[in-house]
N, C-alpha and C positions, 0 to 999 in steps of 0.2 A: 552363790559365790563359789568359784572354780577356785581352788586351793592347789598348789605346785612350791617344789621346793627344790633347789639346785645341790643334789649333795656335793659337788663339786665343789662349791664355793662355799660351802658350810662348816663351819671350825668350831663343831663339836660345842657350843657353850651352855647350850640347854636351856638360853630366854624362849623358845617355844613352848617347848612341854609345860614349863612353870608355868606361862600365860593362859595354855589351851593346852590343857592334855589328852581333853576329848579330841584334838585334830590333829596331834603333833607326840611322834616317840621318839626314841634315838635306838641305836641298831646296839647290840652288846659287843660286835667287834670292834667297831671303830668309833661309835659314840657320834654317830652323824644324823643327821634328820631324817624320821619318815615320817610322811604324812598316813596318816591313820584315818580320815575323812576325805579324800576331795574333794565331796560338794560338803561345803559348809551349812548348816542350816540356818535358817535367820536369825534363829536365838545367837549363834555364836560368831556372826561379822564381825561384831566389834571387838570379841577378843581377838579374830583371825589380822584384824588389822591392828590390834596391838601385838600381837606376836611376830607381823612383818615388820612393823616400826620398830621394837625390841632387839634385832638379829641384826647382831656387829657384823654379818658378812654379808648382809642383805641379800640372804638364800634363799627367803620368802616370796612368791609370786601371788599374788590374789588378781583374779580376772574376773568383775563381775558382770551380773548374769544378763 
């Protein structure tokens, strides 16, 4: 699973990291999302798609494989 994050649309809330912090950090400037994994591994789909359902600015993108 291809994991991608829009910082653009991202407003800093931190439901990702909490969810997945193996695949999800936030930047110390501005407190915005990076991804830390792009390819997700199997173990962690199901958190990667609760950390996109999670995200009030729906900044998450998962494209599976």
């Amino acid at each position: 699973m291809r994991v991608r994050a829009d910082r653009d649309r991202c407003c800093g809330s931190g439901n990702c990291v909490m969810t997945a912090p193996e695949l999800f950090d936030q930047d110390d400037a501005e407190g915005l999302v990076l991804v830390r994994e792009p390819e997700a591994p199997p173990a962690l789909h199901d958190r990667a798609r609760q950390a996109a359902e999670l995200c009030p600015a729906a900044a998450i993108q998962l494209d599976a494989d």
